[in-house]
GUMARKOL-376258 format. One line per field, with one value per residue: residue number from 1; residue in one letter; x, y, z of N, C-alpha, C in turn. Coordinates in nm, 4 decimals. Layout:
num = c(NUM,...)
residuo = c(A,...)
n.xx = c(X,...)
n.yy = c(Y,...)
n.zz = c(Z,...)
ca.xx = c(X,...)
ca.yy = c(Y,...)
ca.zz = c(Z,...)
c.xx = c(X,...)
c.yy = c(Y,...)
c.zz = c(Z,...)
//
This chain:
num = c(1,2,3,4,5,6,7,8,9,10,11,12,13,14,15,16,17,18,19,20,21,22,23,24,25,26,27,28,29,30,31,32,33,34,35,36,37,38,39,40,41,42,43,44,45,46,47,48,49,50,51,52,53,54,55,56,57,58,59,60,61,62,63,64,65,66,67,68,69,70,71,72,73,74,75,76,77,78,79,80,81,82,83,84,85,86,87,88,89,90,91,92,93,94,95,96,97,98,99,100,101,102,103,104,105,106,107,108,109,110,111,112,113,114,115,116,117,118,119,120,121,122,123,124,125,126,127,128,129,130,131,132,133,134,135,136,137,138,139,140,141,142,143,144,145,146,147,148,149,150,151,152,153,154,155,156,157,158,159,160,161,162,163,164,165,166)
residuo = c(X,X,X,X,X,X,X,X,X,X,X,X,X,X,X,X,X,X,X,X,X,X,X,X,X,X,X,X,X,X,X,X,X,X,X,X,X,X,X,X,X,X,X,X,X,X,X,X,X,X,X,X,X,X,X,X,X,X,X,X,X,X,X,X,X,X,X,X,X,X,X,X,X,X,X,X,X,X,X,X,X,X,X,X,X,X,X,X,X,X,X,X,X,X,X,X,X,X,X,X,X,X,X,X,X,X,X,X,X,X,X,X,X,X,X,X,X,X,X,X,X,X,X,X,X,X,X,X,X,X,X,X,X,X,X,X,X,X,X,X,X,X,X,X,X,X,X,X,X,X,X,X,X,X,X,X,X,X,X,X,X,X,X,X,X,X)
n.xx = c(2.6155,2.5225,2.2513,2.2650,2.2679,2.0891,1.8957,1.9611,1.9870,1.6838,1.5653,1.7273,1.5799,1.2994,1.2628,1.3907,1.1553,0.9637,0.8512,0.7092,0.4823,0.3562,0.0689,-0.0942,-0.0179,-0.2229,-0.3161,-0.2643,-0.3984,-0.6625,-0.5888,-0.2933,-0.2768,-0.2876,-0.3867,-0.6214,-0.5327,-0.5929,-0.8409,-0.7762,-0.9130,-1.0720,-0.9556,-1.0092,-0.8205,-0.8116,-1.0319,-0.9367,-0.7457,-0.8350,-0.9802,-0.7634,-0.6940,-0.8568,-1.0874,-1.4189,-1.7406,-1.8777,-1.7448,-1.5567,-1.7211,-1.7908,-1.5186,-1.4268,-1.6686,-1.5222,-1.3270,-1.4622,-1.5689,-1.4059,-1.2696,-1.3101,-1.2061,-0.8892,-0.8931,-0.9101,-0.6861,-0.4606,-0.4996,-0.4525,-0.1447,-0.0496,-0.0809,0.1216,0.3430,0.3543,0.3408,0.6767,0.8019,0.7303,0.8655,1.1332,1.2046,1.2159,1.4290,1.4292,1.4956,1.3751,1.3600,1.1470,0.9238,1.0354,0.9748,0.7855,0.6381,0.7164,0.6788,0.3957,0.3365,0.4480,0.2903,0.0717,0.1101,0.1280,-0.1504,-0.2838,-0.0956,-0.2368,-0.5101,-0.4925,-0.4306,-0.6215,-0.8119,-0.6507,-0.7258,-1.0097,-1.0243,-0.9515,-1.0750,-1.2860,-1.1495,-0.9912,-0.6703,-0.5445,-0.6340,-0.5462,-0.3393,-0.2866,-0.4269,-0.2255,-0.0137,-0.1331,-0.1021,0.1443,0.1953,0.1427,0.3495,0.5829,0.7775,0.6947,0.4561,0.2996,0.3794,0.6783,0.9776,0.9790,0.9500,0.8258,0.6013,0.5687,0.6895,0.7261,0.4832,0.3982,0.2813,0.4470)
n.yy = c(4.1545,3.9485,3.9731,3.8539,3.5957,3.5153,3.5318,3.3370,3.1225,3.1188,3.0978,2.8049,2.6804,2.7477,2.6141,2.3455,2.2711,2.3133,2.0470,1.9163,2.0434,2.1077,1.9844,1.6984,1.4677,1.5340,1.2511,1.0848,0.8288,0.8233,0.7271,0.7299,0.9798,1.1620,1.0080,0.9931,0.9262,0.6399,0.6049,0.5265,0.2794,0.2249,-0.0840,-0.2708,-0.4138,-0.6612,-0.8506,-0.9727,-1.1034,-1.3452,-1.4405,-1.5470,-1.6622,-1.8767,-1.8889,-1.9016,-1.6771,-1.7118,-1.7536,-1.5710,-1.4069,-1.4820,-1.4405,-1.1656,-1.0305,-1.2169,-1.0495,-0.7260,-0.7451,-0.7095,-0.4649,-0.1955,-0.2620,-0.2587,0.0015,0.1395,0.0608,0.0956,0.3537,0.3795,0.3086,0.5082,0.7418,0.6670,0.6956,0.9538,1.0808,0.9636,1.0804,1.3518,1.3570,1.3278,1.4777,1.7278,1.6667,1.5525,1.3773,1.2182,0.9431,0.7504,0.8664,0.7785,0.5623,0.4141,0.4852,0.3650,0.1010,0.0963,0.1145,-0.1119,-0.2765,-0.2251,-0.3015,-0.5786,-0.6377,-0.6224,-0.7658,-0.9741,-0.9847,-0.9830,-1.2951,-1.3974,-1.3226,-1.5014,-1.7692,-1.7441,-1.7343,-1.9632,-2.1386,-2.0858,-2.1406,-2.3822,-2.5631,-2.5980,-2.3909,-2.1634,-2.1671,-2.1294,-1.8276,-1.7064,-1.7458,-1.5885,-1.3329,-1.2754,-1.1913,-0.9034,-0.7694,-0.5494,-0.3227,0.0057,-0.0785,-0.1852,-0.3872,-0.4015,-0.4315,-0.6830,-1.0075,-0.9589,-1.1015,-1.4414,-1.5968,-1.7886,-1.9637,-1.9150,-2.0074,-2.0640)
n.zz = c(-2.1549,-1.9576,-2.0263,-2.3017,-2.2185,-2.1378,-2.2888,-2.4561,-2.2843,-2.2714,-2.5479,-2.6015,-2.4497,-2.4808,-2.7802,-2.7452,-2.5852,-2.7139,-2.8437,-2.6954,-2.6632,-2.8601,-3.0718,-3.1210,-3.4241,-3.7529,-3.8846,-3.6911,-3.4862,-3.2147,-3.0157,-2.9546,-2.8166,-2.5203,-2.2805,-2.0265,-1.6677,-1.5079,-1.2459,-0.9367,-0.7511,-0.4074,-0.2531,-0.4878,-0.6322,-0.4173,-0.4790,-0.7137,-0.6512,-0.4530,-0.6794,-0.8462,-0.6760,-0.6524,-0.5329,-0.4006,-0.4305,-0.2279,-0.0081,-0.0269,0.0747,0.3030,0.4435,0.4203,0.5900,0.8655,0.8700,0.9056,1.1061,1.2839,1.2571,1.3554,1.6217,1.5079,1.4112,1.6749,1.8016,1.5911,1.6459,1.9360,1.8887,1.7346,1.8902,2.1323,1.9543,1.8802,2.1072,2.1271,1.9906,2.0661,2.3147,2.2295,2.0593,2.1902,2.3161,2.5907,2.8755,3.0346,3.1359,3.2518,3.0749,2.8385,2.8896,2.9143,2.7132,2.5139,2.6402,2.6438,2.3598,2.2517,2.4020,2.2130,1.9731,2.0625,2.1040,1.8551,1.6908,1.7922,1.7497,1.4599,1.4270,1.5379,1.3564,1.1616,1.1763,1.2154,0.9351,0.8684,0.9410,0.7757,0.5285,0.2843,0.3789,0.1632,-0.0262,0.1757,0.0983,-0.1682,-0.1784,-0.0268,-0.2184,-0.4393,-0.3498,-0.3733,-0.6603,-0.6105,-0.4642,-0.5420,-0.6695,-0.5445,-0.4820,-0.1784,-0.0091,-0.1038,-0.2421,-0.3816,-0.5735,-0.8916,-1.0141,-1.1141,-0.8463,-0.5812,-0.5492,-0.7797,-1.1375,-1.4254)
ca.xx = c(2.6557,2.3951,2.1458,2.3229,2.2941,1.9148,1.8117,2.0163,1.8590,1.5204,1.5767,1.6815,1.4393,1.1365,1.3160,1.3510,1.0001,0.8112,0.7672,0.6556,0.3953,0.2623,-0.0308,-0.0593,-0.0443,-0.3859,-0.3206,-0.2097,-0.4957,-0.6628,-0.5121,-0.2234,-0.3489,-0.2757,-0.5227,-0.6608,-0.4885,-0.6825,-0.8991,-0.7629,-1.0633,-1.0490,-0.9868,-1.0426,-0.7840,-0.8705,-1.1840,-0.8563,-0.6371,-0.9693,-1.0265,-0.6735,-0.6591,-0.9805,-1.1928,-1.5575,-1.7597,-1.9380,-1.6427,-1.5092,-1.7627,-1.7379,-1.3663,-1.4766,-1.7616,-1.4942,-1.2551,-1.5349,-1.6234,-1.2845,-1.2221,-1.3180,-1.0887,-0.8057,-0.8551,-0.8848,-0.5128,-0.4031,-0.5064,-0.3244,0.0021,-0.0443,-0.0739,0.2336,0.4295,0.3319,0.4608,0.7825,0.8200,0.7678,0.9976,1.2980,1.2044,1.2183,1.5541,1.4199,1.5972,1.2878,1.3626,1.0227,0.8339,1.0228,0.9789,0.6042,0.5665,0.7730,0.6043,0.2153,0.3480,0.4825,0.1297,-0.0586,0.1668,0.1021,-0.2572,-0.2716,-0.0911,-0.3299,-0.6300,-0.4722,-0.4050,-0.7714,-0.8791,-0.6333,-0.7794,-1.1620,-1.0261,-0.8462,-1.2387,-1.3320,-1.1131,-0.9123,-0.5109,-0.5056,-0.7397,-0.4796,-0.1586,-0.3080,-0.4508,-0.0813,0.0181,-0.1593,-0.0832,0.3496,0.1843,0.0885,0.4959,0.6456,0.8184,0.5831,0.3292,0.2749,0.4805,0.8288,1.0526,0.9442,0.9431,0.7645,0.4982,0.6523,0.7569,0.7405,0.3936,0.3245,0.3074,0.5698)
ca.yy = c(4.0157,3.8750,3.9973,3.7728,3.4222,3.5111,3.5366,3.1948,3.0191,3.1656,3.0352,2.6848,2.6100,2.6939,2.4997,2.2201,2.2247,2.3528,1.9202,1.8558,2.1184,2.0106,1.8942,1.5675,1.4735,1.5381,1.1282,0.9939,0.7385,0.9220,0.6324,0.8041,1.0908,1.1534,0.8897,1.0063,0.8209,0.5638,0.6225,0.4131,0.2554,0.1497,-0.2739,-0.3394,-0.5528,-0.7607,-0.9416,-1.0502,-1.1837,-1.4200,-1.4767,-1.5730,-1.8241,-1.9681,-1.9146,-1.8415,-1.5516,-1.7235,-1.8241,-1.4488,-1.3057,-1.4667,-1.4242,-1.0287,-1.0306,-1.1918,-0.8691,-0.6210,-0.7169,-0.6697,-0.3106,-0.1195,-0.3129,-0.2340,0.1532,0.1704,-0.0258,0.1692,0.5201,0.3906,0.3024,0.6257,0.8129,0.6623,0.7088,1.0911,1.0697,0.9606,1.1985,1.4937,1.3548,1.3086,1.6319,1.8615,1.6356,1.5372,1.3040,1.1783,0.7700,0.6791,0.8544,0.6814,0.3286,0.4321,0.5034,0.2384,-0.0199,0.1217,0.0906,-0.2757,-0.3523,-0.2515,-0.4008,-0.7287,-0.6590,-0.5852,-0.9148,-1.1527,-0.9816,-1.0401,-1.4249,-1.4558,-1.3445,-1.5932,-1.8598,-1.7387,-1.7462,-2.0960,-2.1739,-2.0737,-2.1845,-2.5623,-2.5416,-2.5604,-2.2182,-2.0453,-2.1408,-2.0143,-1.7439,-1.6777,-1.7312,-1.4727,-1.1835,-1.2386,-1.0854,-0.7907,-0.7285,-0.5410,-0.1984,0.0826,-0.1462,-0.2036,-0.5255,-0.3232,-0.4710,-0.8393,-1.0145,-0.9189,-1.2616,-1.6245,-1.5693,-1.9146,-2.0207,-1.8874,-2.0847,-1.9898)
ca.zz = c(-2.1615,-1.9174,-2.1639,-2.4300,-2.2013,-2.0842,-2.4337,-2.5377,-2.2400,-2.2893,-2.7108,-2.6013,-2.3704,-2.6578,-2.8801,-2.6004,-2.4980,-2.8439,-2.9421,-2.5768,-2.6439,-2.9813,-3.0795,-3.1924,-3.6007,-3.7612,-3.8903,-3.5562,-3.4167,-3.0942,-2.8824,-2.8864,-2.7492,-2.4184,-2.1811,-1.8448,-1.5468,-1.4566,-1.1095,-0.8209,-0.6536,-0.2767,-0.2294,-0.5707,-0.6559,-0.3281,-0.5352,-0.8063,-0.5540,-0.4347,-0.7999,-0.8564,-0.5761,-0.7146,-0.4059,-0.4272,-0.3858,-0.1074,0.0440,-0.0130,0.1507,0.4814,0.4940,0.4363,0.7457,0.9725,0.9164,0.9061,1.2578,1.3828,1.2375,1.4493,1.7118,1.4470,1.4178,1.8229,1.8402,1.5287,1.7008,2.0376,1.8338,1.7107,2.0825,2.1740,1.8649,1.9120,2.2841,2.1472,1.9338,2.1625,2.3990,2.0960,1.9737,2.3614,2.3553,2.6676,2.9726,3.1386,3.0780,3.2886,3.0428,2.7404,2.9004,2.9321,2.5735,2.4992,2.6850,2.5530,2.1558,2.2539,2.4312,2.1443,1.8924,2.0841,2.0477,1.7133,1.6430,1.8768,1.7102,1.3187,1.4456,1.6042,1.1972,1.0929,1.2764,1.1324,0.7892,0.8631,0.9571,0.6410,0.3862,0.2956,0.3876,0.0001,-0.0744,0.2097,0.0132,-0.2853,-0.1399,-0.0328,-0.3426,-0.5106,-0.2642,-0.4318,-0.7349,-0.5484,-0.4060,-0.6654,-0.6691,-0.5337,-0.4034,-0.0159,0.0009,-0.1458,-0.3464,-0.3866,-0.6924,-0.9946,-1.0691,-1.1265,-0.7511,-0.5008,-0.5696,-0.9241,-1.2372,-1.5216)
c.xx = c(2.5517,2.2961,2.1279,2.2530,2.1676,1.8888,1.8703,1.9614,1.7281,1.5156,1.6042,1.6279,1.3020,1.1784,1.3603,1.1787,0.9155,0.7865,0.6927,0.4731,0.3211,0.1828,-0.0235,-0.1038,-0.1883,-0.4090,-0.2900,-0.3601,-0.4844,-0.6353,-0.4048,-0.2208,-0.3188,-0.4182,-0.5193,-0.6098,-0.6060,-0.7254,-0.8349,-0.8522,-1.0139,-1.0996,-1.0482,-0.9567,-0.7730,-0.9243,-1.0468,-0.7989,-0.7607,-0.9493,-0.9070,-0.6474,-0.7772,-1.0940,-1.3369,-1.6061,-1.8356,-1.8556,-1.5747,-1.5786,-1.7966,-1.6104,-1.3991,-1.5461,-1.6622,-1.3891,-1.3199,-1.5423,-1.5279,-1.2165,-1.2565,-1.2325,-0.9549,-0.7701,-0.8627,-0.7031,-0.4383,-0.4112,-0.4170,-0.1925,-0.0028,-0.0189,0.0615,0.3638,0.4423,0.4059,0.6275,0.8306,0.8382,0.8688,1.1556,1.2861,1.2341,1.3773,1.5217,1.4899,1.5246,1.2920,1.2334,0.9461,0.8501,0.9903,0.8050,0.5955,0.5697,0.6804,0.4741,0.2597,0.3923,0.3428,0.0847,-0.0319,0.1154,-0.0683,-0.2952,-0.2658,-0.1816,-0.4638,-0.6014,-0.4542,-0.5400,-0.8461,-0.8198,-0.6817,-0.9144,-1.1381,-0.9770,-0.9926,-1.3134,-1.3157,-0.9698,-0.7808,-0.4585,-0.5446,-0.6437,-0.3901,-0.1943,-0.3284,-0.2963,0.0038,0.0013,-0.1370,0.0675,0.2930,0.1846,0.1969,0.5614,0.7028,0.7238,0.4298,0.4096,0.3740,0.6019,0.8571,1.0590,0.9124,0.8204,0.6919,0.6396,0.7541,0.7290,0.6102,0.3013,0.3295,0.3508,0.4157)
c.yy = c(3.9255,3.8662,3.8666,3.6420,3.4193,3.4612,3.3960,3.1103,3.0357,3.0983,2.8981,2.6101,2.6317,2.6295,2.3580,2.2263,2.2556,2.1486,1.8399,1.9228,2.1412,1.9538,1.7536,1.5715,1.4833,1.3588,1.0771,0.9231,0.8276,0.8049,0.6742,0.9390,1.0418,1.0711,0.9543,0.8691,0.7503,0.5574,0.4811,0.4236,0.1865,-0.0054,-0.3240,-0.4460,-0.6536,-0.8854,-1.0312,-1.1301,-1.2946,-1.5024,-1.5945,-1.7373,-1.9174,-2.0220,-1.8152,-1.7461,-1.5793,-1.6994,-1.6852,-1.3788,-1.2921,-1.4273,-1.2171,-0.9887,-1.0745,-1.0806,-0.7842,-0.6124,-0.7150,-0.4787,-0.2261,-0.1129,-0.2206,-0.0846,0.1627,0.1308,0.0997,0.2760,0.4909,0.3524,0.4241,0.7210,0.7628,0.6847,0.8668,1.1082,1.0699,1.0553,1.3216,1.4491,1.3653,1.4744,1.7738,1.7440,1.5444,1.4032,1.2305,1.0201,0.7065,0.6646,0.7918,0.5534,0.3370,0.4433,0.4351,0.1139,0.0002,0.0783,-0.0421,-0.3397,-0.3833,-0.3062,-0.5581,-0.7287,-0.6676,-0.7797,-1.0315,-1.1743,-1.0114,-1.2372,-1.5023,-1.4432,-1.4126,-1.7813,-1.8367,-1.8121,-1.9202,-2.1666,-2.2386,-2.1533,-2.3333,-2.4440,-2.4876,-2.4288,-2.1507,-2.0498,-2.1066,-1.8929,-1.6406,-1.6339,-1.6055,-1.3540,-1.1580,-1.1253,-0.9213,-0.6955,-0.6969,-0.3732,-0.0855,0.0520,-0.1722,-0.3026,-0.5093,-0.3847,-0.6019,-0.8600,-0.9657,-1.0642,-1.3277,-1.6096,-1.7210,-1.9790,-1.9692,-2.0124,-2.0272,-2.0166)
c.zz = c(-2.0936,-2.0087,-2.2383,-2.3352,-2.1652,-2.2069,-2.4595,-2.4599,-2.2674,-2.4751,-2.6965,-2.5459,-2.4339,-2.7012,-2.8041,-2.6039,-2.6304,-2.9254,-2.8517,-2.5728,-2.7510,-3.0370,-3.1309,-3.3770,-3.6030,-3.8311,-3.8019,-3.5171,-3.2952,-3.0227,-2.8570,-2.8170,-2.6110,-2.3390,-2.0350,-1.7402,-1.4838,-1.3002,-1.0269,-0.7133,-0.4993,-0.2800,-0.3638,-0.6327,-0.5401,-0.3976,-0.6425,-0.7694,-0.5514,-0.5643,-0.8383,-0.8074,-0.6115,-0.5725,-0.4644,-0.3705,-0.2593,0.0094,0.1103,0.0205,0.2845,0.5123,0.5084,0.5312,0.8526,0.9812,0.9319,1.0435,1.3191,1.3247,1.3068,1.5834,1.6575,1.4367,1.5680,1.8529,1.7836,1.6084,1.8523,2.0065,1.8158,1.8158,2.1370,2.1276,1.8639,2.0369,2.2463,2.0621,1.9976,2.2384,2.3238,2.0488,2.0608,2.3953,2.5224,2.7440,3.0858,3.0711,3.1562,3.1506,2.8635,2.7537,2.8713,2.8089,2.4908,2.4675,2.6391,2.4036,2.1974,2.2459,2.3472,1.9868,1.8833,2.0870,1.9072,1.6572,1.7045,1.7891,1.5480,1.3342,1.4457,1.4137,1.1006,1.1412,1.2054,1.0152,0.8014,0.8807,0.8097,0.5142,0.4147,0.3300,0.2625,-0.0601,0.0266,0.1287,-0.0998,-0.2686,-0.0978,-0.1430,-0.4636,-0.4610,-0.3066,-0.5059,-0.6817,-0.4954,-0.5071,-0.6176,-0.6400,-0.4954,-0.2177,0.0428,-0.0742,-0.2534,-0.4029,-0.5482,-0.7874,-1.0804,-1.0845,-0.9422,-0.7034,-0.5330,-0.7387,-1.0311,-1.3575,-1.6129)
//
């Protein structure tokens, strides 16, 4: 009897999967043909956003020089958020009952939180250098597009959001 229900799953799972596994018609256009996933390049849609807001490449390439020269700041912060976020972890994880050394790990991930944010303010302040009031709120503007399901910015609308044009 087992026998019997192997063999009937094993028969409708080929017959399930034999049109998945198919070549394509010999008249089908090769566009339908399966397409290679398109390579995702590092910061390339950056240059669109820019484009979008209708700022220049001059324009976009100081706003680029004053973040460059703060990255390095940014991975030092990031790596001590990190060191303390590790800390709290071991301590949650050994269950542990030592409340100094949560306030301590605590209080370091606050610190460098509040660094973090002084030093993103100090490169909004450059960029505010840089570019009119009008080139940030566009600039704003074009970063909605960018908030969509599975992007970085979650669940946010999908274009025609607060500063788009229908």
């Amino acid at each position: 009897m087992r026998y019997f229900k192997t063999l009937a799953t094993v028969l409708a799972l080929s017959f399930a999967a034999a049109p998945a596994l198919a070549a394509p018609t010999p008249g089908a256009p090769l566009a339908q043909a399966a397409k290679p996933a398109a390579k995702k390049g590092k910061g390339k849609g950056k240059g669109k956003r820019f484009e979008r807001a209708g700022i220049s490449k001059e324009k976009m390439q100081k706003i680029k020089q004053a973040i460059e020269k703060n990255k390095a700041k940014h991975k030092a912060i990031r790596a001590e958020m990190k060191k303390h976020r590790q800390a709290l972890k071991k301590l949650l994880d050994a269950d542990s009952n030592d409340q100094a050394a949560y306030k301590k790990a605590l209080d370091g991930l606050d610190a460098a939180q509040k660094k973090q944010q002084a030093l993103r303010n100090s490169e909004k302040k450059e960029i505010a250098k840089i570019l009119t009031p009008k080139e940030v709120a566009k600039l704003m503007g074009a970063g909605r597009r960018m908030r969509g399901p599975g992007r970085r910015g979650g669940g946010g609308p999908r274009g025609h959001g607060d500063f788009d044009a229908k």
